[in-house]
Backbone and ligand atoms as CSV (ligand in chain L), in Angstrom:
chain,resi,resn,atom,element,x,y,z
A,1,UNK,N,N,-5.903,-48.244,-53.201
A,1,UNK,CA,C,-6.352,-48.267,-51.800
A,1,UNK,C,C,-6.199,-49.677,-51.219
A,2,UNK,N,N,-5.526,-49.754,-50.115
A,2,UNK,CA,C,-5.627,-51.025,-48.982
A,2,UNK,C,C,-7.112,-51.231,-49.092
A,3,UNK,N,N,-7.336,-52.661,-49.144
A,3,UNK,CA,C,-8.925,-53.244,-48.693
A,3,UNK,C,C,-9.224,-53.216,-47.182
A,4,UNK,N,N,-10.169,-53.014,-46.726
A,4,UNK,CA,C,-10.741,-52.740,-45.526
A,4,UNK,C,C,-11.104,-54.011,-45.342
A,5,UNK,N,N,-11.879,-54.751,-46.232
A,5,UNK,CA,C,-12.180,-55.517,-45.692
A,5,UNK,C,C,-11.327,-57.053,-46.328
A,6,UNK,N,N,-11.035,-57.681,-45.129
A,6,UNK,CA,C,-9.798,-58.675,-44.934
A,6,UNK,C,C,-10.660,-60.156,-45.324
A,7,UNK,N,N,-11.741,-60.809,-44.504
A,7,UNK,CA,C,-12.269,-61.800,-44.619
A,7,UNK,C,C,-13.969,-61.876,-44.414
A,8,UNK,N,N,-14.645,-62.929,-44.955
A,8,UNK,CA,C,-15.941,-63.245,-44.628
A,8,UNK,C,C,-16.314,-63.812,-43.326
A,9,UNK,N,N,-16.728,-62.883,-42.084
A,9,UNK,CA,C,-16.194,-63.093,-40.590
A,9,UNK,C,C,-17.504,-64.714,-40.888
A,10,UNK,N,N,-18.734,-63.738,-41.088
A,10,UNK,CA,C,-19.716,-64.713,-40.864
A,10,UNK,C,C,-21.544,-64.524,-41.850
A,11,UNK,N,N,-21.744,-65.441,-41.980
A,11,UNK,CA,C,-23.258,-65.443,-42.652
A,11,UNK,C,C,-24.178,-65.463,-41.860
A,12,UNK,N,N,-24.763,-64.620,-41.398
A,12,UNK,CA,C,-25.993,-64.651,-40.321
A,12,UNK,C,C,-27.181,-64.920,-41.105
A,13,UNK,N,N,-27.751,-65.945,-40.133
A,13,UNK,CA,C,-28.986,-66.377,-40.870
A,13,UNK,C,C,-30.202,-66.877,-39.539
A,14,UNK,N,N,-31.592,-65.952,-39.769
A,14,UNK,CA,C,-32.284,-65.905,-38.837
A,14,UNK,C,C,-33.019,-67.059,-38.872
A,15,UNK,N,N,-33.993,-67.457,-38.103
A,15,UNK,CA,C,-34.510,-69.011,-37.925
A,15,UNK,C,C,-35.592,-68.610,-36.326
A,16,UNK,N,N,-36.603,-69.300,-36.725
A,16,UNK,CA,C,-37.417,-69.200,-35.470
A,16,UNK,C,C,-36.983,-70.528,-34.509
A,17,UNK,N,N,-36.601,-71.308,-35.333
A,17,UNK,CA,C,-35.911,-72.558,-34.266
A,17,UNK,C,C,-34.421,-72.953,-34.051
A,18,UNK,N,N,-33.664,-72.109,-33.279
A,18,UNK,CA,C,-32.446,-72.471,-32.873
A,18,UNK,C,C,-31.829,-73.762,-33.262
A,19,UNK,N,N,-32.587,-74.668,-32.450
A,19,UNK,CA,C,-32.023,-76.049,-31.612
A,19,UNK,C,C,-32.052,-76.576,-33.390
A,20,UNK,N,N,-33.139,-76.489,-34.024
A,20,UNK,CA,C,-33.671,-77.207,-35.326
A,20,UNK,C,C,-32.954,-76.540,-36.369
A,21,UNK,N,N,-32.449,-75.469,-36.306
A,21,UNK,CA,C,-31.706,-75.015,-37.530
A,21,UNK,C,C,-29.936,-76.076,-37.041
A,22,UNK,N,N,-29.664,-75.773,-35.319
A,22,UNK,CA,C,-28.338,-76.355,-35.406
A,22,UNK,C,C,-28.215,-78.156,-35.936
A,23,UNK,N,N,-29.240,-78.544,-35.244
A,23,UNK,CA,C,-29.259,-80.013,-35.729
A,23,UNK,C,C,-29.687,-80.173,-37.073
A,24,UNK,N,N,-30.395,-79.635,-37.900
A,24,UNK,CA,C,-30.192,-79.541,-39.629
A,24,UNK,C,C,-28.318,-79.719,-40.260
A,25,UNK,N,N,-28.335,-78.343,-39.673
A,25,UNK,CA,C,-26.616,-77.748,-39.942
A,25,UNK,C,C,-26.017,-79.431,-40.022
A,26,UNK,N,N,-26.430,-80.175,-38.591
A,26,UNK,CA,C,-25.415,-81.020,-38.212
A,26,UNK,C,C,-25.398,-82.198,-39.043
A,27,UNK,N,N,-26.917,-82.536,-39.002
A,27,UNK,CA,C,-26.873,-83.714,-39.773
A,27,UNK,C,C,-26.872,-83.948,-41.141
A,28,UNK,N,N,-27.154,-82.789,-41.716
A,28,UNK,CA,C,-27.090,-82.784,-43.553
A,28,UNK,C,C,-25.565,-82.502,-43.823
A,29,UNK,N,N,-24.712,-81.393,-42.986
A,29,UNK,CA,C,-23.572,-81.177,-43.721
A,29,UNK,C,C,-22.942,-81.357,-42.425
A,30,UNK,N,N,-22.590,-81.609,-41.368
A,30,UNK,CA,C,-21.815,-82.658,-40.425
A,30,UNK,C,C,-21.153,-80.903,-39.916
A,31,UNK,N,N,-21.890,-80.166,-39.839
A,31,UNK,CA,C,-21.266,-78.921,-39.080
A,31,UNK,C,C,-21.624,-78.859,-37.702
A,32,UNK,N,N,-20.568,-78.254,-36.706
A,32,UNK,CA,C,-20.684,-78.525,-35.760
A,32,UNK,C,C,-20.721,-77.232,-34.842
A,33,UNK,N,N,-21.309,-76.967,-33.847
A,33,UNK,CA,C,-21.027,-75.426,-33.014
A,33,UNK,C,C,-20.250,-75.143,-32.897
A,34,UNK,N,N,-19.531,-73.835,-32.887
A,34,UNK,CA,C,-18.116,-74.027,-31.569
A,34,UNK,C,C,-18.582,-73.084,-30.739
A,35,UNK,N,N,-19.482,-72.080,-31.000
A,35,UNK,CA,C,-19.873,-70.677,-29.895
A,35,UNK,C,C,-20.785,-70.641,-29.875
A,36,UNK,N,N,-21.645,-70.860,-28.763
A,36,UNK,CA,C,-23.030,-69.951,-28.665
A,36,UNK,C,C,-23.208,-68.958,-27.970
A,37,UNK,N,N,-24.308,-68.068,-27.716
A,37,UNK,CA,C,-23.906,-66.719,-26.808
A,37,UNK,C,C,-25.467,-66.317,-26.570
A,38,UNK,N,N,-25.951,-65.346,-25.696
A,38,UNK,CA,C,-27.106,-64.320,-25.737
A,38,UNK,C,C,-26.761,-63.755,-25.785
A,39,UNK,N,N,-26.909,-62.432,-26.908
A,39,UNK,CA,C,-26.628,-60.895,-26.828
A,39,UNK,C,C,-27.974,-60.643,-26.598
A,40,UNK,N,N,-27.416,-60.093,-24.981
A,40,UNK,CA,C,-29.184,-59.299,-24.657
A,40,UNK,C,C,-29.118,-58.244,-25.054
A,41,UNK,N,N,-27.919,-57.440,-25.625
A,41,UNK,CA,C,-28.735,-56.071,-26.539
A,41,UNK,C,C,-29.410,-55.925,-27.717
A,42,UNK,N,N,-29.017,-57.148,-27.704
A,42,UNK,CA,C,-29.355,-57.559,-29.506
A,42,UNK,C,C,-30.999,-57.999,-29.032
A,43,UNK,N,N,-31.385,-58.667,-27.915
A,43,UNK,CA,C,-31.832,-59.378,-28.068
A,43,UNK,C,C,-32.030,-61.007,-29.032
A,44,UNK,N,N,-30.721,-61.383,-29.536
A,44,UNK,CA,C,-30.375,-62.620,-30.037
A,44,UNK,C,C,-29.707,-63.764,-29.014
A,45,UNK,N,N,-30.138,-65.309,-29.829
A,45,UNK,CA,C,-29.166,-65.871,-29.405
A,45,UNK,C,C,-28.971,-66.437,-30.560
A,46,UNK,N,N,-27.312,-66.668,-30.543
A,46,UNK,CA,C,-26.869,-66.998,-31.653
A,46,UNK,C,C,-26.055,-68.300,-31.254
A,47,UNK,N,N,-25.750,-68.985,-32.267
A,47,UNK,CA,C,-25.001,-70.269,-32.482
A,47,UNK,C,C,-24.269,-69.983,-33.757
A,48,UNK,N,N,-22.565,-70.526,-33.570
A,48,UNK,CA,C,-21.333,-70.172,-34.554
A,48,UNK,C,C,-20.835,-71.789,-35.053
A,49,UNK,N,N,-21.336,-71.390,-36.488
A,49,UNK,CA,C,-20.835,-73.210,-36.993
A,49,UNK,C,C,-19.664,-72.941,-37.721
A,50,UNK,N,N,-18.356,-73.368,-37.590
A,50,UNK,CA,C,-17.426,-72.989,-38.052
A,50,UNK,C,C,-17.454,-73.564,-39.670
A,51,UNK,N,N,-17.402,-72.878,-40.689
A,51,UNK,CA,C,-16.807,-73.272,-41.779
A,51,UNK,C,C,-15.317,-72.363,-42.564
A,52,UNK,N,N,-14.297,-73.665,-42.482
A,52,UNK,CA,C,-12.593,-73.140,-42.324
A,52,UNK,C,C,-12.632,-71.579,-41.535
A,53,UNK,N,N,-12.311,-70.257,-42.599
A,53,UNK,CA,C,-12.184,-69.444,-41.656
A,53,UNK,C,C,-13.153,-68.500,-41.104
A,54,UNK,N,N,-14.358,-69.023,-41.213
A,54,UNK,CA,C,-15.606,-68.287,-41.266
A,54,UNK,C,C,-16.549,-68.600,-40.250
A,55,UNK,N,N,-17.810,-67.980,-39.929
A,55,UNK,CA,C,-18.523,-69.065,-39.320
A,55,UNK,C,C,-20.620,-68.971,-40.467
A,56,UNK,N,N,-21.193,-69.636,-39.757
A,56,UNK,CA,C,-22.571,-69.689,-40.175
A,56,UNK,C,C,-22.768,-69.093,-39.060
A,57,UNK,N,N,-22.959,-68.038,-39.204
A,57,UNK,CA,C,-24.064,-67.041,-37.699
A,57,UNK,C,C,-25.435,-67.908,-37.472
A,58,UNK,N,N,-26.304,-68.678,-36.662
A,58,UNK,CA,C,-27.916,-68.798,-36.620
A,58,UNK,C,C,-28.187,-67.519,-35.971
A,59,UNK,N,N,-28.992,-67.254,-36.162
A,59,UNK,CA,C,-29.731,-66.315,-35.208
A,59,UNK,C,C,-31.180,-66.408,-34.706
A,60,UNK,N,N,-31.358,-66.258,-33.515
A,60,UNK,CA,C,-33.395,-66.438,-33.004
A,60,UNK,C,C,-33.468,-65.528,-31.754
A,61,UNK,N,N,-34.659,-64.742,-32.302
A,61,UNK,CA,C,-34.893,-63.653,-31.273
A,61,UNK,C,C,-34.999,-64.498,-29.531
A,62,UNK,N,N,-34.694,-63.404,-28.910
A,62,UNK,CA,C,-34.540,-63.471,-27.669
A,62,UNK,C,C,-36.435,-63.137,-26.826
A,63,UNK,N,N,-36.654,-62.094,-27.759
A,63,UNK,CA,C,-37.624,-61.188,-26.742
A,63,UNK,C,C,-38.550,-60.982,-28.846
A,64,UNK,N,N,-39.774,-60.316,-28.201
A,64,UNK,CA,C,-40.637,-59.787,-29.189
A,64,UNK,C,C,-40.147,-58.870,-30.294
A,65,UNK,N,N,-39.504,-57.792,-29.254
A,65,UNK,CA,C,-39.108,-56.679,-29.632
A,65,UNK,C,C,-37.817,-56.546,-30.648
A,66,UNK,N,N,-37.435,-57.326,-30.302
A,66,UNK,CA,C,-36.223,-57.149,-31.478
A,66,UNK,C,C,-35.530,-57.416,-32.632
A,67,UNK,N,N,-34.508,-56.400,-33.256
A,67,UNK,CA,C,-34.950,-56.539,-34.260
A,67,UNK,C,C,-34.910,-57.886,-35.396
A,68,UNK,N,N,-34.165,-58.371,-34.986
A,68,UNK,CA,C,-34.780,-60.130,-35.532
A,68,UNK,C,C,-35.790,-60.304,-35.773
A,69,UNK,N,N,-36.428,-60.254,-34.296
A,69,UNK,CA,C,-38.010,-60.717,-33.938
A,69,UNK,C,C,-38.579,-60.067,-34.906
A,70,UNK,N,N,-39.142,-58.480,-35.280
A,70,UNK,CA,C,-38.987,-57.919,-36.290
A,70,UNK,C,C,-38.886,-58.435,-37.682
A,71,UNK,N,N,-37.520,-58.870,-38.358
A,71,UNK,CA,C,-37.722,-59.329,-39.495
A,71,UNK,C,C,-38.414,-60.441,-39.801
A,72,UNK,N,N,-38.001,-61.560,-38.489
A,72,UNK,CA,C,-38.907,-62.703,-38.851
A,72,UNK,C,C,-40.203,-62.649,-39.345
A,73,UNK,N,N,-40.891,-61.625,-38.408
A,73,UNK,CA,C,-42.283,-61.074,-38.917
A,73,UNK,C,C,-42.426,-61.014,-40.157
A,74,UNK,N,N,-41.608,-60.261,-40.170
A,74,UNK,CA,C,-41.916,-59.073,-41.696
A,74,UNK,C,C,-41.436,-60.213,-42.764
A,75,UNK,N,N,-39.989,-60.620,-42.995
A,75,UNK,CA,C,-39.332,-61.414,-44.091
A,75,UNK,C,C,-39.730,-62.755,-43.865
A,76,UNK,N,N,-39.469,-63.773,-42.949
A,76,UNK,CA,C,-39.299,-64.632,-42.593
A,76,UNK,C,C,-38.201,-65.074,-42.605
A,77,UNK,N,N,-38.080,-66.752,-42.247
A,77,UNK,CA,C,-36.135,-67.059,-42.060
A,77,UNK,C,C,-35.655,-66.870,-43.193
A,78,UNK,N,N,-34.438,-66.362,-43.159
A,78,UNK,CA,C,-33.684,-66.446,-44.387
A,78,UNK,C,C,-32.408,-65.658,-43.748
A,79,UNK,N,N,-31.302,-65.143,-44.986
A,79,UNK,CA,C,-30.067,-64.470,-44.853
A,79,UNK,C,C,-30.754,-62.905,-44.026
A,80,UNK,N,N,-29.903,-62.640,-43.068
A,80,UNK,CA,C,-30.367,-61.575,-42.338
A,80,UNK,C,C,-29.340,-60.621,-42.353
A,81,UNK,N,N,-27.739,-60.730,-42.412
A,81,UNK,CA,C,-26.788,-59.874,-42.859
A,81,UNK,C,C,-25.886,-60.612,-43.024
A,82,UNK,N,N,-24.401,-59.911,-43.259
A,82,UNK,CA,C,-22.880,-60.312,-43.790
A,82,UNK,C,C,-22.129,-60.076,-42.902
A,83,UNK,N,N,-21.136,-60.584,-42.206
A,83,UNK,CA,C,-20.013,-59.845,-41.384
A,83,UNK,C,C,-18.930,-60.156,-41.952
A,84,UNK,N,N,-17.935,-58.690,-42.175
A,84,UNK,CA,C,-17.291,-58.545,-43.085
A,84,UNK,C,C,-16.203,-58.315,-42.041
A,85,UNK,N,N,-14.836,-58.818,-41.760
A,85,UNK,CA,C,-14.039,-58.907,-40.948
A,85,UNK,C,C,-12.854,-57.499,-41.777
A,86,UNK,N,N,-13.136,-56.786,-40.400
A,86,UNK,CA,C,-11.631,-55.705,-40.447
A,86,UNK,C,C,-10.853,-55.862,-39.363
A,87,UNK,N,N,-9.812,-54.803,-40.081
A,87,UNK,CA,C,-8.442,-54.873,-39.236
A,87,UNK,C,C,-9.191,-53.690,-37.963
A,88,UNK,N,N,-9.500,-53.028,-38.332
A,88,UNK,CA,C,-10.093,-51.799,-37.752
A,88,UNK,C,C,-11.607,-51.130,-38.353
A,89,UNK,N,N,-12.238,-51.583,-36.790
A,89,UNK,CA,C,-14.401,-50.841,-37.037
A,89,UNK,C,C,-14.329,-49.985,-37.139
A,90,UNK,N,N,-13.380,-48.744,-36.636
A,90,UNK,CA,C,-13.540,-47.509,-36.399
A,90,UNK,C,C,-13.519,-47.196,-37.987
A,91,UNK,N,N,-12.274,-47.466,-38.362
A,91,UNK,CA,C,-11.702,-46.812,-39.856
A,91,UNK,C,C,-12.980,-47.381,-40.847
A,92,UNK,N,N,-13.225,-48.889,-40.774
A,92,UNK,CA,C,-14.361,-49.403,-42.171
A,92,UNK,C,C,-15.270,-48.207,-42.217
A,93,UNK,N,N,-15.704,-48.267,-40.665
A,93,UNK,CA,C,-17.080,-47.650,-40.738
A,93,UNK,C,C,-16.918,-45.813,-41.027
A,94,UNK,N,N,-16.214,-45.029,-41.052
A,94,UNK,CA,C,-15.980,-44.064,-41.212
A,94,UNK,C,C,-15.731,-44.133,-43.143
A,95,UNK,N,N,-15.289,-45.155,-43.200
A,95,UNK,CA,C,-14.936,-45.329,-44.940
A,95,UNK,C,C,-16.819,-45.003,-44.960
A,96,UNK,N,N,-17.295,-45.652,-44.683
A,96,UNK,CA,C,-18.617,-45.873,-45.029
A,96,UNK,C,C,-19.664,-44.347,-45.135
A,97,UNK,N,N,-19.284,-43.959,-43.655
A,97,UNK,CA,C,-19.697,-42.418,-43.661
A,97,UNK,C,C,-18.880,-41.438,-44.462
A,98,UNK,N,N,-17.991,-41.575,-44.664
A,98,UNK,CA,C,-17.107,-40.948,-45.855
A,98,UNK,C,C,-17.690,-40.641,-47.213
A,99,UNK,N,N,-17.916,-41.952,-47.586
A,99,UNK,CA,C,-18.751,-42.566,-49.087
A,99,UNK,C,C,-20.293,-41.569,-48.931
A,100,UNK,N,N,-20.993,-41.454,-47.902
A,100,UNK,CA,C,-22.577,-40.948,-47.590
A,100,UNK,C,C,-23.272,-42.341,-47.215
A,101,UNK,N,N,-22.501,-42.652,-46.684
A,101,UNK,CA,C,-23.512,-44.293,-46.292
A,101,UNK,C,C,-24.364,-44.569,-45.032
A,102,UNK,N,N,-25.207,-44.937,-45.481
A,102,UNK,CA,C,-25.502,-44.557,-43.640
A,102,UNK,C,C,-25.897,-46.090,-42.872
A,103,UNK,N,N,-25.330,-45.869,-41.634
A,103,UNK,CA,C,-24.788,-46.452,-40.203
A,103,UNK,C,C,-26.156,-46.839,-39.417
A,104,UNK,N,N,-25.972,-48.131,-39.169
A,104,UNK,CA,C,-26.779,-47.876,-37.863
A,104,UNK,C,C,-26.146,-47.682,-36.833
A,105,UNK,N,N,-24.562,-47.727,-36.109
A,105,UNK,CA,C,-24.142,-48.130,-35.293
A,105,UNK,C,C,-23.171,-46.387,-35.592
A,106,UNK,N,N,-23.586,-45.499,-34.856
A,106,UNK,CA,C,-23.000,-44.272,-35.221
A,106,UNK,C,C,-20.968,-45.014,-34.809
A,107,UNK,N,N,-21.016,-45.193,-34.140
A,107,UNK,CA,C,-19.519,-45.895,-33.582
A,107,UNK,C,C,-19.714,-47.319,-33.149
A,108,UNK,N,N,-18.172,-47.947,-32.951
A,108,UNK,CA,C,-18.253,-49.400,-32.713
A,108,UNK,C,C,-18.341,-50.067,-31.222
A,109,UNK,N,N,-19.105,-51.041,-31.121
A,109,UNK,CA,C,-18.964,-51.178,-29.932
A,109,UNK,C,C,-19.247,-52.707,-29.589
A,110,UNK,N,N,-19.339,-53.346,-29.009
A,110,UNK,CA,C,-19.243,-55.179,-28.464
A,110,UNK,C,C,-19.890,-55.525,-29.340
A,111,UNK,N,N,-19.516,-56.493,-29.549
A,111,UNK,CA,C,-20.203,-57.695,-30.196
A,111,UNK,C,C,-19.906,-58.895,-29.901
A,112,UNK,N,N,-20.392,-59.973,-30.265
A,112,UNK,CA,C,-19.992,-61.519,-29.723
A,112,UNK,C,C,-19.013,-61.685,-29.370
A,113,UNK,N,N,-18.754,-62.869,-28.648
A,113,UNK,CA,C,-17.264,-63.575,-28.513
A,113,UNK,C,C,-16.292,-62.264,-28.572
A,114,UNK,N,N,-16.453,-61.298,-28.295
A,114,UNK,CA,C,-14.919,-60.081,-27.306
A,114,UNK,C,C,-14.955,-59.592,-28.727
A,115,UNK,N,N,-15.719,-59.635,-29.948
A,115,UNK,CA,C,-15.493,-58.608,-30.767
A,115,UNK,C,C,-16.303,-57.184,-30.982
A,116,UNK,N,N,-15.381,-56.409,-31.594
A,116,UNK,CA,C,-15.928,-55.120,-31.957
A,116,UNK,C,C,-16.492,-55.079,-32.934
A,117,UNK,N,N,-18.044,-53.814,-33.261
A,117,UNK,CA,C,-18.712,-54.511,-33.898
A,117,UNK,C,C,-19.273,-53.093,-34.527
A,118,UNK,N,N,-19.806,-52.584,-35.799
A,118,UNK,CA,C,-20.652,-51.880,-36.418
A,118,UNK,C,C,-21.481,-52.251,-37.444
A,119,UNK,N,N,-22.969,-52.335,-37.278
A,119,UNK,CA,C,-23.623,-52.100,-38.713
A,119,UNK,C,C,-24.417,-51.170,-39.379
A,120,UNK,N,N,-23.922,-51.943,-40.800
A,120,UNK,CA,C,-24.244,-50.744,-42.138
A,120,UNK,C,C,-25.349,-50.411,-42.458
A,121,UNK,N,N,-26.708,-49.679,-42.716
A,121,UNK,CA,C,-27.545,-49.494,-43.208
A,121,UNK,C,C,-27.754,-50.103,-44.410
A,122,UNK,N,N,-28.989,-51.048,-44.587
A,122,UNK,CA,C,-28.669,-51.820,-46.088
A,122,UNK,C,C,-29.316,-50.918,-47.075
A,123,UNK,N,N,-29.915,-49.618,-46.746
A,123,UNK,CA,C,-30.350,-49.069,-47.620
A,123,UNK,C,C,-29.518,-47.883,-49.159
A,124,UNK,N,N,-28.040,-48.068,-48.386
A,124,UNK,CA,C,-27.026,-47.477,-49.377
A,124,UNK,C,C,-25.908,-48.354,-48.948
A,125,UNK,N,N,-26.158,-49.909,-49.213
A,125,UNK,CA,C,-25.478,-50.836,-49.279
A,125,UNK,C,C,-26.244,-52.250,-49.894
A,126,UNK,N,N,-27.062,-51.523,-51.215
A,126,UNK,CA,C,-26.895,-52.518,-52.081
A,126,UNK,C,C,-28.150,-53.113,-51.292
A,127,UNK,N,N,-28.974,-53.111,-50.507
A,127,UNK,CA,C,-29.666,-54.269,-49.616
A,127,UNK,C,C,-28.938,-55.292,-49.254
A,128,UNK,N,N,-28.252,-55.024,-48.413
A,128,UNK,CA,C,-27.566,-56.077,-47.394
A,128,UNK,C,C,-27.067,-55.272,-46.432
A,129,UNK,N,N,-27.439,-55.474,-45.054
A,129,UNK,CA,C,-26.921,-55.135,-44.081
A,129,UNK,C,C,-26.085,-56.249,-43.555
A,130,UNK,N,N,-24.737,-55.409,-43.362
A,130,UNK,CA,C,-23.359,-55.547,-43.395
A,130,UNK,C,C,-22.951,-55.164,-42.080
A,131,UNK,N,N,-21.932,-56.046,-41.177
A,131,UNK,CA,C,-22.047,-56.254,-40.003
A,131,UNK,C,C,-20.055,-56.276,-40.370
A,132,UNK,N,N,-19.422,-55.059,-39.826
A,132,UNK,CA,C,-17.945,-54.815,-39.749
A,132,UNK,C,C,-17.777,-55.772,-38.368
A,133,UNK,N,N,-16.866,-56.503,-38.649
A,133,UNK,CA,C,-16.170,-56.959,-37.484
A,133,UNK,C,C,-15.026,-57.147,-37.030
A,134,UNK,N,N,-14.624,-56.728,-36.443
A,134,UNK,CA,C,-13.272,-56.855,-35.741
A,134,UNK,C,C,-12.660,-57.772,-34.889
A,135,UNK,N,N,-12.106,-58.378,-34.856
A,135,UNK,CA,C,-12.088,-59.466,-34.252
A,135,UNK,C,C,-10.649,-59.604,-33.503
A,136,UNK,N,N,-11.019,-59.698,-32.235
A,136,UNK,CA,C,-9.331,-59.268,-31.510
A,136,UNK,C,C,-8.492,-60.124,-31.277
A,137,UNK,N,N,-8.495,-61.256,-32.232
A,137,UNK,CA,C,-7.591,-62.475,-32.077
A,137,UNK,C,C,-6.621,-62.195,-33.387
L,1,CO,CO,CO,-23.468,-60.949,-37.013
């Protein structure tokens, strides 16, 4: 079988302090932004530290409600998911429902920076929720 999945898009990692996780990033290991964004569906805002072809996702809730906001509660900061770069969301994620896996994202749809986007249920994925990305560059 062809691999679905091509590269390690990004490491998302949640944080109650934005500004203080990016200036950590900066000054211990000299990483630098290149994207930030609000996904108000997400309720996130995120910051993209490039490492070679990858990035460090930050992530910090936007609003109470979401689900960030959520784990922070519950877990605290730490690794919050994986984004696993495909050629195609539609096809990974159907591999996935194929297997009996279950989806949060019944189909794919926006995600950051103009990409397409589905995630995996971490509960028949090993505990890790897994974030398909597509990326249209
Ligand atoms: Co992500």
């Amino acid at each position: 079988m062809e691999p679905l999945l091509t590269e390690i898009d990004h490491v998302a990692i949640a944080v109650h302090d934005l500004e203080a996780a990016i200036a950590w990033y900066a000054e211990v290991f000299g990483a630098t932004v290149e994207h930030r964004e609000i996904v108000e569906s997400d309720g996130v805002a995120e910051a993209l530290l490039r490492v070679a072809d990858s990035y460090i996702q930050l992530l910090t809730p936007t609003r109470d409600d979401s689900p960030v906001a959520k784990y922070l509660a519950n877990r605290g900061e730490g690794l919050h998911h994986v984004g696993y770069r495909v050629a195609d969301c539609a096809r990974a994620l159907d591999a996935v429902k194929a297997s009996g896996g279950r989806v949060i994202d019944e189909s794919p749809r926006p995600g950051s920076r103009g990409t397409t986007v589905a995630f995996v249920h971490p509960k028949t994925s090993f505990g890790t929720l897994i974030e398909l990305v597509q990326d249209p560059n």
